[in-house]
C-alpha positions in Angstrom: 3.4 -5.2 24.3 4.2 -1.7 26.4 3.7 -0.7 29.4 3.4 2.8 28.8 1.7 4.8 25.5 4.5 7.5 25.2 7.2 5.4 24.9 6.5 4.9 21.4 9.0 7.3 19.8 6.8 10.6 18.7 3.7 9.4 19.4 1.9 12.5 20.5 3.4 14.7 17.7 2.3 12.3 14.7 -1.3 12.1 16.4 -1.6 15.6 16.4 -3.4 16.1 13.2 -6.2 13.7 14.2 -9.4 15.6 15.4 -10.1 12.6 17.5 -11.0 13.1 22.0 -8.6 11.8 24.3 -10.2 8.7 24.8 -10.5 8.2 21.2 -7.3 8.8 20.6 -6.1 6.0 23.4 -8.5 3.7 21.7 -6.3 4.9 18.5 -3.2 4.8 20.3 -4.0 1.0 21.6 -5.0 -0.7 18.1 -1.4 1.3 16.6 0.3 0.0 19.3 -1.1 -3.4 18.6 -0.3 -3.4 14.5 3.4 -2.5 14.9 3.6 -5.3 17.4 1.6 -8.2 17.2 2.4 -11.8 17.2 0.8 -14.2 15.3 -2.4 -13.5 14.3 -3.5 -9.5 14.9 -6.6 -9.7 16.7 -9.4 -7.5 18.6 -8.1 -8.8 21.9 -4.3 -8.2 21.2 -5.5 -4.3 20.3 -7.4 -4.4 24.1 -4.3 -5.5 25.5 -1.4 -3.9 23.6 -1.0 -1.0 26.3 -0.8 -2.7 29.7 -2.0 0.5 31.5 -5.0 1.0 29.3 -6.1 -2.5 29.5 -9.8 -2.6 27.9 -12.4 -5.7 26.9 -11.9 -6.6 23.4 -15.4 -5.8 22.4 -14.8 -2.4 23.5 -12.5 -2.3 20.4 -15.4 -3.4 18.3 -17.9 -0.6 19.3 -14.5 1.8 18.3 -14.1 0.6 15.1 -18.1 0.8 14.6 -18.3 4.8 15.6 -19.6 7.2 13.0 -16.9 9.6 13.3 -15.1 7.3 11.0 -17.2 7.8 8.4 -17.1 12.2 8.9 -13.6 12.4 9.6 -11.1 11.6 7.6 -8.3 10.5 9.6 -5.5 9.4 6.9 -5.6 13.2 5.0 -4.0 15.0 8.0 -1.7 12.5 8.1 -0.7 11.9 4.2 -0.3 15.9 4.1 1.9 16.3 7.5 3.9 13.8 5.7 3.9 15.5 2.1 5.7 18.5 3.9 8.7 17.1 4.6 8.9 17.2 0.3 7.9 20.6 -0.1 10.6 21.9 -1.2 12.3 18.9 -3.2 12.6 18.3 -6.9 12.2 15.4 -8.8 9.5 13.0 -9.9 6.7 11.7 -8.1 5.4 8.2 -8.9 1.7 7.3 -8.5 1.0 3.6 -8.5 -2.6 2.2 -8.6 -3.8 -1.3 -8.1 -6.5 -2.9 -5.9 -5.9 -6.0 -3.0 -8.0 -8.5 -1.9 -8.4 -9.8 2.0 -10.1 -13.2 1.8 -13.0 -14.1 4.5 -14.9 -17.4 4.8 -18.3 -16.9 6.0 -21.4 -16.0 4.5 -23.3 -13.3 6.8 -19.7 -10.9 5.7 -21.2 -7.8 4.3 -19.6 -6.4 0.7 -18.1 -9.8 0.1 -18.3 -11.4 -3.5 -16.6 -14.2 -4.7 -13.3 -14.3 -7.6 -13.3 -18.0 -8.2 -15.2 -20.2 -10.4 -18.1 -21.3 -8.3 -19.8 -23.4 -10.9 -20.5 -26.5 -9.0 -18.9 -29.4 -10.1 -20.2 -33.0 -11.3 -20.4 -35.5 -8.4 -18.4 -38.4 -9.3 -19.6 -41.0 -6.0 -22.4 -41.3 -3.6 -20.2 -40.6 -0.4 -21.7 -37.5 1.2 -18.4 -34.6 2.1 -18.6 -32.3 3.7 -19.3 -28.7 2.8 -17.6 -25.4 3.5 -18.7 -22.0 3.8 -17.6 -20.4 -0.1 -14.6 -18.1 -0.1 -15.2 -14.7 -1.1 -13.5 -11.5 -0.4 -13.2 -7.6 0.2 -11.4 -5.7 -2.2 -9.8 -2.1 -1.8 -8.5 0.2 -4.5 -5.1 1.6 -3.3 -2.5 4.1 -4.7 1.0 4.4 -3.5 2.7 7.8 -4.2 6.5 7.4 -4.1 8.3 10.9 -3.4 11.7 12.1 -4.7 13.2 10.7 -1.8 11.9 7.2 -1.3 9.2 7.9 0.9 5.7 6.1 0.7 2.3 7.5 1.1 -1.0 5.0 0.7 -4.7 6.0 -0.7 -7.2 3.6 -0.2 -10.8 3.9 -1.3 -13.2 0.3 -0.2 -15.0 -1.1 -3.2 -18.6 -1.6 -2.9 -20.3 -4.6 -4.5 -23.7 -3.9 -6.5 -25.8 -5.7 -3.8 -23.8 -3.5 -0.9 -24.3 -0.7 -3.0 -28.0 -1.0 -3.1 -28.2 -1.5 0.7 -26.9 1.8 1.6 -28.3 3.8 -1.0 -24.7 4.9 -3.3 -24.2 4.9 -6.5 -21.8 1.5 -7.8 -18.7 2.7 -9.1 -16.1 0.2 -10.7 -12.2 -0.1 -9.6 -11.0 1.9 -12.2 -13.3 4.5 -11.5 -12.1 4.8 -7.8 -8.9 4.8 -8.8 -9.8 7.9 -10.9 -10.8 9.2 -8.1 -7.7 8.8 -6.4 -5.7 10.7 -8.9 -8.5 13.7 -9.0 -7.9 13.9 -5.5 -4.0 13.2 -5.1 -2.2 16.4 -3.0 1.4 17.0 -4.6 2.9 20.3 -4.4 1.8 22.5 -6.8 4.1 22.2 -10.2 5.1 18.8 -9.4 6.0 16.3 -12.0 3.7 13.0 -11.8 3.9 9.9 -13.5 1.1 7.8 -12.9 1.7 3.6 -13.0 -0.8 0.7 -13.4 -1.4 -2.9 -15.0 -3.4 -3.8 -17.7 -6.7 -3.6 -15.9 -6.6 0.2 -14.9 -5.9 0.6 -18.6 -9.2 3.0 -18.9 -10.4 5.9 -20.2 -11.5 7.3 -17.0 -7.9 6.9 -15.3 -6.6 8.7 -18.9 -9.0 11.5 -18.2 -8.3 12.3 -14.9 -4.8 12.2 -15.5 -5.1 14.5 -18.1 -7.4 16.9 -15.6 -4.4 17.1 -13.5 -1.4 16.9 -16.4 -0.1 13.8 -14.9 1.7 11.2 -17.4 0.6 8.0 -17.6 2.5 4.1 -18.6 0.4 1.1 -18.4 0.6 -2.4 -20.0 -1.8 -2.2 -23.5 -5.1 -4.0 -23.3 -4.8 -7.1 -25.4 -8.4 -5.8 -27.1 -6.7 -2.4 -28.1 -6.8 -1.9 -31.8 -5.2 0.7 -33.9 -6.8 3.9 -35.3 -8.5 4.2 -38.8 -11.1 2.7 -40.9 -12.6 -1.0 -40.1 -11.3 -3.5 -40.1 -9.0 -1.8 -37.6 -5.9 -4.3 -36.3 -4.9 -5.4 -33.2 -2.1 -3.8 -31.9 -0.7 -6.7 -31.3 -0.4 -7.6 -35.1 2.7 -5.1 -34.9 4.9 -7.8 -33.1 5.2 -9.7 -36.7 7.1 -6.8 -38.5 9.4 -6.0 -35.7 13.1 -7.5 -36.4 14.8 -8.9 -33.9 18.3 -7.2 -34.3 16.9 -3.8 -34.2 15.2 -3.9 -30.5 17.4 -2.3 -27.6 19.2 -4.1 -25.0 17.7 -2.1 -21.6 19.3 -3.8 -18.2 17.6 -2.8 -14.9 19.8 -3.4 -11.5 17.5 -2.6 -8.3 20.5 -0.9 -6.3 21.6 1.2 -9.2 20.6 3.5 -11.4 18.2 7.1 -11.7 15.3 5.9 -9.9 17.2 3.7 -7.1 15.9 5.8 -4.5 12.6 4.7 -5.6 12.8 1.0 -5.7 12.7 -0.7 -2.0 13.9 -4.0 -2.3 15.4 -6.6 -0.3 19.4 -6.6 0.6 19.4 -9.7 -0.5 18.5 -8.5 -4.3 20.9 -5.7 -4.7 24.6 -5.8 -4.4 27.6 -6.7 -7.5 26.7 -10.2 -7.6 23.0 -10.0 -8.4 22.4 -10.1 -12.1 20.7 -7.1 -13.7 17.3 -8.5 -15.7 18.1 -7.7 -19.4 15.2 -6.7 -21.4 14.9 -6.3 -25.4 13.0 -3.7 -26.9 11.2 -1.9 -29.8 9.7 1.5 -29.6 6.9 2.9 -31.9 4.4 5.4 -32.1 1.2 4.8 -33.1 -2.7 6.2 -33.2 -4.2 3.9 -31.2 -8.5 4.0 -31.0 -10.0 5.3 -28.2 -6.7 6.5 -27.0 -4.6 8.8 -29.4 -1.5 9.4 -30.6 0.8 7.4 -27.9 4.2 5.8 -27.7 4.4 2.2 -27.9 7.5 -0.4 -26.5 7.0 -4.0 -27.4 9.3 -5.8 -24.4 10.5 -9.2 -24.0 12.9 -11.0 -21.6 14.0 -13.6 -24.0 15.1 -12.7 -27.0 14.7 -15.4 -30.3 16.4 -15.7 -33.3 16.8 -13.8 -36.2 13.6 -15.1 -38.5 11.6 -16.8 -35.0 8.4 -14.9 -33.8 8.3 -13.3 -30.4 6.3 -16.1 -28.2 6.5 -14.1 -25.0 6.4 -10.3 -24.8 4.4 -6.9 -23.0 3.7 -3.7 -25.0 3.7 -0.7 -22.8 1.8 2.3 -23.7 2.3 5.5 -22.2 1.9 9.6 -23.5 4.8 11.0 -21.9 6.8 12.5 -24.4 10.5 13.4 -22.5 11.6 10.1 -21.4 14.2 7.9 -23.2 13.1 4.4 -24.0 15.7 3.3 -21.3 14.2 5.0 -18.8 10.4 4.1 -19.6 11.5 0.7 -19.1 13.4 1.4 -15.8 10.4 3.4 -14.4 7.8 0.7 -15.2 9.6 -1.7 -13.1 8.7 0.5 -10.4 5.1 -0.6 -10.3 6.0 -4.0 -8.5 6.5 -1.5 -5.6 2.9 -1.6 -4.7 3.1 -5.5 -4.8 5.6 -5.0 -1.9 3.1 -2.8 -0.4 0.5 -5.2 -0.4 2.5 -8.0 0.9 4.2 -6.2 3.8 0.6 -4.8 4.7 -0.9 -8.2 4.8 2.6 -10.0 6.1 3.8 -7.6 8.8 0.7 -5.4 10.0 -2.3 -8.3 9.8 -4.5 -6.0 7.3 -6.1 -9.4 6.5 -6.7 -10.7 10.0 -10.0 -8.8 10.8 -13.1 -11.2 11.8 -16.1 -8.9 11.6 -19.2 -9.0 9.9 -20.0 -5.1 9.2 -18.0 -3.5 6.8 -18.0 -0.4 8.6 -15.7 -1.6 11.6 -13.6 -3.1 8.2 -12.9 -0.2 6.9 -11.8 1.5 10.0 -9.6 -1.3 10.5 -7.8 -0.8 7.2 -7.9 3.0 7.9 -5.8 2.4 11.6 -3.7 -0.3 9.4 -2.6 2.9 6.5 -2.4 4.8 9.9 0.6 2.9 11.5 2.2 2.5 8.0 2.1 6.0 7.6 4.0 6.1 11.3 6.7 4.2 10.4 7.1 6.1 7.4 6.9 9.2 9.3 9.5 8.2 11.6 12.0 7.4 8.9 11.6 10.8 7.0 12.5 12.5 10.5 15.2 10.4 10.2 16.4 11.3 6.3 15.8 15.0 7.7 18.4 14.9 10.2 21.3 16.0 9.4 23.4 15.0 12.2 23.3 11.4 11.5 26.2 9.8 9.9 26.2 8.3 6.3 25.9 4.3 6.8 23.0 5.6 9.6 21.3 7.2 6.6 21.8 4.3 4.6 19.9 2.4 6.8 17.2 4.3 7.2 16.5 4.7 3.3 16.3 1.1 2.6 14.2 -0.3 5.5 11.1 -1.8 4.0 8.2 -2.1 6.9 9.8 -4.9 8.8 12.8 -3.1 9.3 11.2 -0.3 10.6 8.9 -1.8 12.7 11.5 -3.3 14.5 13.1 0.1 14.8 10.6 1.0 16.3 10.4 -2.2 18.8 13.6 -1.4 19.6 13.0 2.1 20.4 10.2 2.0 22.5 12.0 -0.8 24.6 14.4 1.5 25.4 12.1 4.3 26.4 9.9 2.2 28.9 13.4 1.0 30.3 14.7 4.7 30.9 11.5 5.7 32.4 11.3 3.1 34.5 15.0 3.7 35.6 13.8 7.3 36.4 11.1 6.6 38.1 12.9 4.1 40.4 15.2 6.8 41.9 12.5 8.7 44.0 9.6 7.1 46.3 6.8 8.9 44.2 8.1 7.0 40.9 8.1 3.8 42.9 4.4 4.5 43.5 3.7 5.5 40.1 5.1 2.7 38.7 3.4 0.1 41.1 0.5 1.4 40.1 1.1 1.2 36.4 1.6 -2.7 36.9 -1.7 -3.1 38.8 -3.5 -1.0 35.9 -2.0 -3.6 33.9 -4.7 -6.0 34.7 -8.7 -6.4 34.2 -10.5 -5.0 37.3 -12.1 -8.3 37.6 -8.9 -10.1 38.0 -7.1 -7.2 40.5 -6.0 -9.1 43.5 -5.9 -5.5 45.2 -9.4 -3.8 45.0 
């Protein structure tokens, strides 16, 4: 934990944007502080504590994250575009990935909570009584990642309500795939700027095609087993293509994560990359087809494992996508790149504690997930300052672009570490920085448990 709130590095500059009050923004400041350096579980009464000389009770953190400014200001915009600026005047691509997480909760007064298990209760099989637990459910949030030309990562979240929540608060119900329309509607890039948009099967829709096509973004997802192909009934699947397609004909594509076009993109482990990992070989057939519903699109049927001349293909994934300038290699590469929003998930959960809320409103959840985007969006922020500077030497740089959130969070341990201990060291010098400091350490405690009053 720190002592003192400035000695994060840049604090006060990244807070900026936020139209949030001074004490606000130390509430802010303390729940940030808190995220980036947790142990264990993150919890209400690590976020009271984080800052030793802005010690608060932990239920003050609840009444923060149940305020109503959270639901008039939008506290991640400011932030997403302060961060868009530093690409402003960069070519390239942009990627924009879309998927939705889940944060499981066990309880049953949870509001927007529903349940993705089989909950059909089984037969009893002996007269023993068990005992019985509270059912599983969860809270799901649609989220996009938008990967810039040079590596860095921007999150969008939008909370999905259930029908029941829906109905409590008086909105209109509106399915994943329809926020994540929204999303894309309301994506800022700069203006001329190449997007391709990247999703699984389920955000294979027509209202994610339409708003793609609203804003002349391209578009690759996996094909929806249930697709069929264009023309009078009985139309076939579009899987029934896979039994024409010979085997010697398909391209050999190999992906390595360090290498390549889009290796700036991909943020992978060291471990993974280097010139004794093995590149994954994939074998593939390209087509273009009318498909119903959709259009005129091209079509790649993909499999790892290739069989022999004459055998079917058992195991295989037909990508469908309407951008019309990429090489087959390269639609391959770039679809690779949607396991980057796995990663994104898992270093949310695993490093910040997005899953480690125990409240019952959803109100004070969302504002939790909101301060969680907020100190991912620090980090990155901190290490596009770093890419910017062009003082630093290369193997510094090299650093810098493939920290994943871990990395940088220690980075940013380490940095603030070494702040508190240079202030510290100042202060010492002079009698008034003695005083100051003594009284920082007895600010560091609850009123109620100051030995001096």
């Amino acid at each position: 934990m720190l002592i003192m709130p400035n000695a994060l590095p840049g604090i006060k500059k990244f807070l900026k944007p936020i139209p949030f009050r001074s004490p606000a923004l130390n509430l802010l400041t303390s729940c940030l502080v808190s995220f980036l350096m947790h142990f264990s579980k993150m919890t209400a009464t690590q976020a009271s504590v984080a800052i030793r000389t802005q010690v608060r009770h932990r239920a003050q953190i609840g009444r923060f994250l149940g305020q109503k400014y959270w639901k008039t200001l939008n506290i991640l915009e400011p932030l997403q575009n302060a961060l868009l600026e530093f690409e402003a005047d960069t070519g390239g691509v942009f990627f924009f990935i879309v998927d939705s997480t889940v944060c499981t909760l066990q309880g049953k007064k949870a509001e927007n909570h529903y349940n993705t298990r089989n909950t059909k209760k089984r037969p009893q099989k002996s007269q023993r009584k068990q005992k019985t637990y509270a059912k599983r459910s969860c809270h799901c949030f649609v989220m996009g990642l938008l990967i810039t030309p040079s590596g860095i990562r921007i999150p969008y979240c939008l909370p999905f309500y259930t029908k029941d929540y829906c109905e409590k608060i008086h909105v209109k119900h509106r399915s994943q795939t329809v926020l994540a329309a929204e999303l894309i509607e309301k994506l800022a890039v700069p203006d001329q700027a190449k997007v391709l948009v990247l999703g699984d099967t389920a955000f294979d829709a027509e209202s994610i095609r339409k708003s793609c096509d609203k804003r002349r973004f391209r578009w690759i997802v996996p094909l929806n087993p249930n697709r069929v192909l264009a023309g009078a009934k009985p139309r076939p699947r579009v899987e029934s293509l896979i039994e024409g397609i010979c085997t010697d004909r398909m391209a050999c594509v190999e992906v390595q994560a360090g290498t390549g076009k889009y290796a700036v993109y991909r943020r992978v482990s060291r471990c993974r990359i280097g010139p004794k990992m093995k590149p994954r070989t994939y074998h593939v057939h390209e087509e273009r087809r009318d498909v119903h519903s959709v259009g005129n699109v091209r079509l790649f049927f993909s499999t790892t494992k290739l069989p022999e001349q004459g055998h079917r293909i058992d195991k295989y994934k037909i990508l469908m996508t309407n951008e019309e300038q990429l090489p087959l290699r390269e639609v391959i590469e770039v679809y690779t790149l949607r396991w980057q929003i796995e990663l994104f998930f898992k270093e949310l959960k695993s490093t910040l504690g997005l899953h480690h809320y125990r409240v019952r409103t959803f109100d004070r959840v969302e504002s939790w997930v909101k301060i969680c985007l907020v100190s991912f969006l620090y980090l990155e922020t901190i290490r596009a300052r770093k890419l910017k500077n062009k003082k630093i030497k290369d193997k510094e740089r090299e650093w810098w672009q493939s920290q994943r959130t871990f990395g940088l969070v220690m980075a940013v341990r380490q940095s603030a570490e070494q702040n508190e201990i240079d202030q510290i060291s100042d202060a010492l010098k002079t009698p008034t920085g003695v005083k100051r400091i003594k009284k920082l350490f007895e600010q560091a405690h609850p009123k109620e448990y100051r030995a001096r009053q």
